[in-house]
C-alpha positions as CSV (number, residue, x, y, z in Angstrom):
1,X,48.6,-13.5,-34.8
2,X,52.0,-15.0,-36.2
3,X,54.2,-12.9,-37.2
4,X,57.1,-14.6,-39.5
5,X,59.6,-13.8,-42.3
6,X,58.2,-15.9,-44.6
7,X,58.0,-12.7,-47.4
8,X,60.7,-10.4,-48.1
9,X,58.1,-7.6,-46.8
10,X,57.4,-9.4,-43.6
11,X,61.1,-10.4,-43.3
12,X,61.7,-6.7,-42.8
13,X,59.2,-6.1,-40.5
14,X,60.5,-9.0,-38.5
15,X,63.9,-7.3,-38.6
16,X,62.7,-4.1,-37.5
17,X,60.6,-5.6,-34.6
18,X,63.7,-7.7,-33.5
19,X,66.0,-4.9,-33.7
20,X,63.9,-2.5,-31.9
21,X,63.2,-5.2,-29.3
22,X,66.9,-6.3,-29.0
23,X,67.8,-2.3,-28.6
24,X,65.0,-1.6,-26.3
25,X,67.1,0.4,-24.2
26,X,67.4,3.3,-26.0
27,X,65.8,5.2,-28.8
28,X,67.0,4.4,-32.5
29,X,67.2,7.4,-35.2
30,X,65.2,6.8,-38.4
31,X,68.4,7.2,-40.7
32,X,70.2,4.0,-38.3
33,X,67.0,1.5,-38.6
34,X,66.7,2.7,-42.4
35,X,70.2,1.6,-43.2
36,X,69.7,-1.2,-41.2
37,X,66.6,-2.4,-43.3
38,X,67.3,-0.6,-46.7
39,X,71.3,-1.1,-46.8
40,X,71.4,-0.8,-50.8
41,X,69.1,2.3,-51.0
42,X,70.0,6.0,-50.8
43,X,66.3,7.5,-51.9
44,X,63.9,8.4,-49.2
45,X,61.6,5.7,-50.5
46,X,62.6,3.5,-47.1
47,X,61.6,6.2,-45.1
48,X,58.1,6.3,-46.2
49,X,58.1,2.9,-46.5
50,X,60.1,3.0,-42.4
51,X,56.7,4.5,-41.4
52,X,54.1,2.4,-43.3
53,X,56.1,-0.7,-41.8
54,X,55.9,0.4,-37.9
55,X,52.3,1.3,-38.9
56,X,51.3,-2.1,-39.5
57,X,53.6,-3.8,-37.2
58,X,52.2,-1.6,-34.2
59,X,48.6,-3.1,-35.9
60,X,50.1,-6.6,-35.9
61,X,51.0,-6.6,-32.3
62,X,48.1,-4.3,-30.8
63,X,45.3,-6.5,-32.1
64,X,41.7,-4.9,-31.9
65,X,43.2,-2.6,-28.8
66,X,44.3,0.8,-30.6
67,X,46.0,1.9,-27.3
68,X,48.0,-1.6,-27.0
69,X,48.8,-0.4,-31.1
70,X,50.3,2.5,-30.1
71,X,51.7,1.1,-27.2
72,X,54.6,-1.0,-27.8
73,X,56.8,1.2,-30.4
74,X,56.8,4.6,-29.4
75,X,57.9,7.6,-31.1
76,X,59.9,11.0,-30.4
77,X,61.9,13.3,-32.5
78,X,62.3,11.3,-35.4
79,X,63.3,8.1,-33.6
80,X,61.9,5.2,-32.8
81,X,61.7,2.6,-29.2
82,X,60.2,-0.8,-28.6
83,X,58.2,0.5,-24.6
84,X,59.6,-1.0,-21.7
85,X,56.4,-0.9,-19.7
86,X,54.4,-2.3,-22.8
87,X,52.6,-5.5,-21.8
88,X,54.9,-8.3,-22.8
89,X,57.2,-11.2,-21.7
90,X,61.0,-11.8,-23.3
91,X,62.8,-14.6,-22.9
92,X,66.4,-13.0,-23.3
93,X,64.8,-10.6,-20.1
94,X,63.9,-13.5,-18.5
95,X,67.2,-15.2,-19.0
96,X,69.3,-12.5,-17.8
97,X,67.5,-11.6,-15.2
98,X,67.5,-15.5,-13.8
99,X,71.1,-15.7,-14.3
100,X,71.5,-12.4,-12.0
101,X,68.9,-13.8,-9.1
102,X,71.5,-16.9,-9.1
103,X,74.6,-15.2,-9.6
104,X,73.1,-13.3,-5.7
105,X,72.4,-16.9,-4.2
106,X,75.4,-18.4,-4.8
107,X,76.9,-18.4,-1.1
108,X,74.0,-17.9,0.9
109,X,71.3,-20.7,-0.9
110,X,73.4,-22.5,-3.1
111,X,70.2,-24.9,-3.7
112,X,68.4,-22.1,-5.0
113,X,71.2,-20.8,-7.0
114,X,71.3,-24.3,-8.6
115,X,67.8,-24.3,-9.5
116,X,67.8,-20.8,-10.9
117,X,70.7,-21.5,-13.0
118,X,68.7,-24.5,-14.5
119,X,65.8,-22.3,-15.1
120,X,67.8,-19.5,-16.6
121,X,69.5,-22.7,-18.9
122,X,66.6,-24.1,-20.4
123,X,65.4,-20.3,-22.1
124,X,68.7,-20.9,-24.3
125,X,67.2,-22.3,-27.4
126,X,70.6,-21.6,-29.6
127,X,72.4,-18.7,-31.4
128,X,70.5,-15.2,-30.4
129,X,69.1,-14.6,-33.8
130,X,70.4,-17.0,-36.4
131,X,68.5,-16.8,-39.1
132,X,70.2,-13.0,-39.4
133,X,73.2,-14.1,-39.7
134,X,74.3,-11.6,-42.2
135,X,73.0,-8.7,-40.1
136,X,76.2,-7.5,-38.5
137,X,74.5,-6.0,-35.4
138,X,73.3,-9.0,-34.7
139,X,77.1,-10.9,-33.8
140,X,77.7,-8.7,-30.5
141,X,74.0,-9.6,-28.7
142,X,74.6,-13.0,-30.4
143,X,78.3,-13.3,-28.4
144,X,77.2,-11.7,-25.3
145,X,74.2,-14.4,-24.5
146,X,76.6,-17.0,-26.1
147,X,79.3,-16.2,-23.4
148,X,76.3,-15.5,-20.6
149,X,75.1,-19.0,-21.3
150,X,78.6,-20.9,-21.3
151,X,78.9,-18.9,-17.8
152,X,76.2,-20.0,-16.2
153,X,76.8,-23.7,-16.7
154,X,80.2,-23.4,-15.8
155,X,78.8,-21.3,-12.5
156,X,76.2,-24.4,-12.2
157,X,78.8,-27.2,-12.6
158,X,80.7,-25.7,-9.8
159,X,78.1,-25.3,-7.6
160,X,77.4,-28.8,-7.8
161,X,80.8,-30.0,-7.9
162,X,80.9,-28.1,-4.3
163,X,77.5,-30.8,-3.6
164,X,79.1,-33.9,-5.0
165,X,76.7,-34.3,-7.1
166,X,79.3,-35.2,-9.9
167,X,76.4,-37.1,-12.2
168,X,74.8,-33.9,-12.4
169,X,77.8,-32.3,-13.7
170,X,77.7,-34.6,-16.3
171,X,74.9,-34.2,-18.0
172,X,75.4,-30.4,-17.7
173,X,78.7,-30.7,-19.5
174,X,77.0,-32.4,-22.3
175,X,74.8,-30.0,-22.7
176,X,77.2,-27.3,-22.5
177,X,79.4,-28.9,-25.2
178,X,76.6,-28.7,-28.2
179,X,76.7,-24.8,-27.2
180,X,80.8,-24.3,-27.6
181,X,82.7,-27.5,-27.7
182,X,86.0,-25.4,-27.2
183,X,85.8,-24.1,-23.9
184,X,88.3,-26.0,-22.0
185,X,87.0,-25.8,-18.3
186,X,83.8,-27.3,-19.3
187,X,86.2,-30.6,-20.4
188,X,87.9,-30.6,-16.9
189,X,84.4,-30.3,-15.0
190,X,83.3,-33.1,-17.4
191,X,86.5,-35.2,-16.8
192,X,86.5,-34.9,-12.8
193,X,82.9,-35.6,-12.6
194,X,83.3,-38.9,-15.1
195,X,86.3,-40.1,-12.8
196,X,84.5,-38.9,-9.5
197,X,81.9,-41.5,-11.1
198,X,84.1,-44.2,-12.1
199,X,84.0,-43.8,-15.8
200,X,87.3,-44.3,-16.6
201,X,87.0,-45.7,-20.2
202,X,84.5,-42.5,-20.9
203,X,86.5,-40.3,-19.8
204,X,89.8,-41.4,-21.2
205,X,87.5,-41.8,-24.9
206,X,86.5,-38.2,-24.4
207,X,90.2,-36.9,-23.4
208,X,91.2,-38.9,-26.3
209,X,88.5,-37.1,-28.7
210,X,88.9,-33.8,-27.6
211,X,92.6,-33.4,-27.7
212,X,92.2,-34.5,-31.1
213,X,89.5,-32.1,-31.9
214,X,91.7,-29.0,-30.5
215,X,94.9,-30.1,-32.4
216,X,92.8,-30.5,-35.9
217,X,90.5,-27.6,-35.5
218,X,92.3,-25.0,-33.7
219,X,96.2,-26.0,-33.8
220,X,96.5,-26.1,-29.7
221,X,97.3,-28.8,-27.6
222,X,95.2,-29.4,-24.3
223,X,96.5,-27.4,-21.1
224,X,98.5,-28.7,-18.4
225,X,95.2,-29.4,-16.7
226,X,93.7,-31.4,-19.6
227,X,97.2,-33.3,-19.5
228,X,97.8,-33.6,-15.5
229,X,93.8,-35.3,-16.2
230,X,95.0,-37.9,-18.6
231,X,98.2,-38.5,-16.5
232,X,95.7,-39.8,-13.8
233,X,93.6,-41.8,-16.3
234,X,97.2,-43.3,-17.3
235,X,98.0,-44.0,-13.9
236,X,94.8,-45.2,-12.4
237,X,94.6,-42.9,-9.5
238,X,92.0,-40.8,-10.6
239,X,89.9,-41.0,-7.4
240,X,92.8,-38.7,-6.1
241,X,92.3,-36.2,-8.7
242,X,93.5,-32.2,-7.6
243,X,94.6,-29.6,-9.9
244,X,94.9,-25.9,-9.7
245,X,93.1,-23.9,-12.7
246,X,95.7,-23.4,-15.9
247,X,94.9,-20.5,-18.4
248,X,97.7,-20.7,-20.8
249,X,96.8,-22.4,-24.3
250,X,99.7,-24.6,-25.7
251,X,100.5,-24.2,-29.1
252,X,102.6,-26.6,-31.2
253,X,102.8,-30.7,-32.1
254,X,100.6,-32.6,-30.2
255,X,101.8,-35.5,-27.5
256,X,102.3,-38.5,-28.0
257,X,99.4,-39.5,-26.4
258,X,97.4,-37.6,-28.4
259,X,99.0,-38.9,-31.5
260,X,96.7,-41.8,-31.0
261,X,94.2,-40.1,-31.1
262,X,94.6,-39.4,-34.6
263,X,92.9,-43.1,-36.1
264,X,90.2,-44.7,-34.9
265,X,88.4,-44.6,-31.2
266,X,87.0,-47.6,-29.5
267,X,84.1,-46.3,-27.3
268,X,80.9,-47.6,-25.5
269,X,77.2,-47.2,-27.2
270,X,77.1,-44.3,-24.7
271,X,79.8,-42.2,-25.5
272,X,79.0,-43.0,-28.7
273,X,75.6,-41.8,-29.0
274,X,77.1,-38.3,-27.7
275,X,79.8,-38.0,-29.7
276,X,77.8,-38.9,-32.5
277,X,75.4,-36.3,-31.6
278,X,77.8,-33.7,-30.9
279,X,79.2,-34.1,-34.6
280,X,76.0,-34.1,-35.8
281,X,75.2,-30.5,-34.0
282,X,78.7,-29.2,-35.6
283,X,78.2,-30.5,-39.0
284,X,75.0,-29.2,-39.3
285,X,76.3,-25.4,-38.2
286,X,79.5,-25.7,-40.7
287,X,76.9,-26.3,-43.2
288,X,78.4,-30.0,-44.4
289,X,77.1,-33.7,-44.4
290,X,78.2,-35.7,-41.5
291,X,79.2,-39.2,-42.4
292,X,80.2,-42.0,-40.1
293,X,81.8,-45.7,-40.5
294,X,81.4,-48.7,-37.9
């Protein structure tokens, strides 16, 4: 049976079966789950309702089984645990635990590493959560498989970088991008690989794009890296391309290279069609209309 939040009753009980699933670790006090649910209410009315709620969700989830009702929230000393050993499948488990078996094969079977990593990647279906966005335990979990998940395709791209399988790294990076645009080493994995590739005009377009995109949104210029990168696009050597890894963010007025990059970029239909969708993905999280001119 479907279980959705599509009442303010069953939005509740959706809330308390995600948080007791997200906190499955541990056991969570009446009072915490109460204020949780009920932040607005100091009578003991929630906690009668608390009970009549895990009632019916333990029903929901059980099915015609009364010990699989009983089974999957369990209860001790006034508090409250979503089972461990209760018969069920998680995909944030799953993920997780993929991203560990990969993290083990790295040296010894990178190939299985690689495909682990791509497994583990295609779980990710966005933000942990969204639709609770105004649940503030939520933002932690939500961060923690947000950073999990830009580590493991920066672990995948440089296991294939290691292959030379540089078109691979590609499409990876694109992918990467619609999760966090601003997370500089995917950029230099996606610049080497479109250079290792021969796509000079792409790359110099995304350089071009992206330094732009830093400077408006967060008031940083790109790192020595980014810059050593465009150097080579500048200087048509890029086949030679070496650089060592650059942590330190520069602050202040932008090149003037990337002054350019303030008007209008001439691009193929390809890099087009992903900065268009990439755009698209942002405009649609900042809550605001996305329009375009050709």
């Amino acid at each position: 049976e479907l279980l959705s939040g599509r009442s303010d009753r069953a939005y509740r009980m959706w809330g308390l079966f995600k948080y007791l699933i997200t906190r499955r670790d541990k056991y969570i006090s009446s009072e915490t789950i109460t204020e949780i649910l009920w932040p607005e209410q100091d009578s003991v009315e929630p906690k009668r309702a608390l009970r009549t709620m895990v009632y019916r969700l333990r029903q929901l989830l059980g099915g015609d089984s009364e010990y699989k009702a009983t089974n999957y929230i369990i209860h001790s000393h006034g508090a409250y645990r979503w089972n461990p050993d209760g018969d069920y499948w998680l995909d944030v488990e799953e993920f997780e635990t993929l991203c560990q078996q990969a993290n083990t094969l790295v040296i010894g079977e990178p190939e299985r590493a690689i495909q682990l990593h791509k497994e583990a990647l295609s779980l990710y279906k966005g933000d942990y959560l969204s639709e609770y966005s105004e649940w503030e335990w939520v933002v932690p979990v939500r961060n923690y498989y947000r950073g999990l998940c830009l580590e493991t395709f920066l672990e995948l791209a440089y296991l294939l970088k290691s292959r030379g399988r540089y078109s691979e790294i590609i499409k990876v990076c694109e992918k990467a991008f619609l999760v966090d645009f601003f997370e500089e080493k995917l950029h230099l994995c996606y610049l080497e690989a479109l250079l290792k590739e021969r796509r000079t005009r792409q790359a110099r377009t995304h350089y071009e794009y992206t330094a732009a995109a830093f400077d408006r949104e967060l008031g940083v210029q790109p790192s020595m890296n980014m810059e050593a990168l465009f150097a080579f696009l500048q200087s048509g050597k890029s086949q030679n391309l070496t650089y060592q890894e650059d942590k330190t963010p520069r602050v202040g007025p932008t090149g003037s290279h990337q002054q350019k990059a303030g008007g209008a970029l001439i691009c193929n239909s390809e890099s087009f069609a992903f900065l268009y969708e990439l755009e698209n993905r942002r405009a649609k999280e900042a809550g605001r209309e996305l329009s375009w001119a050709c």
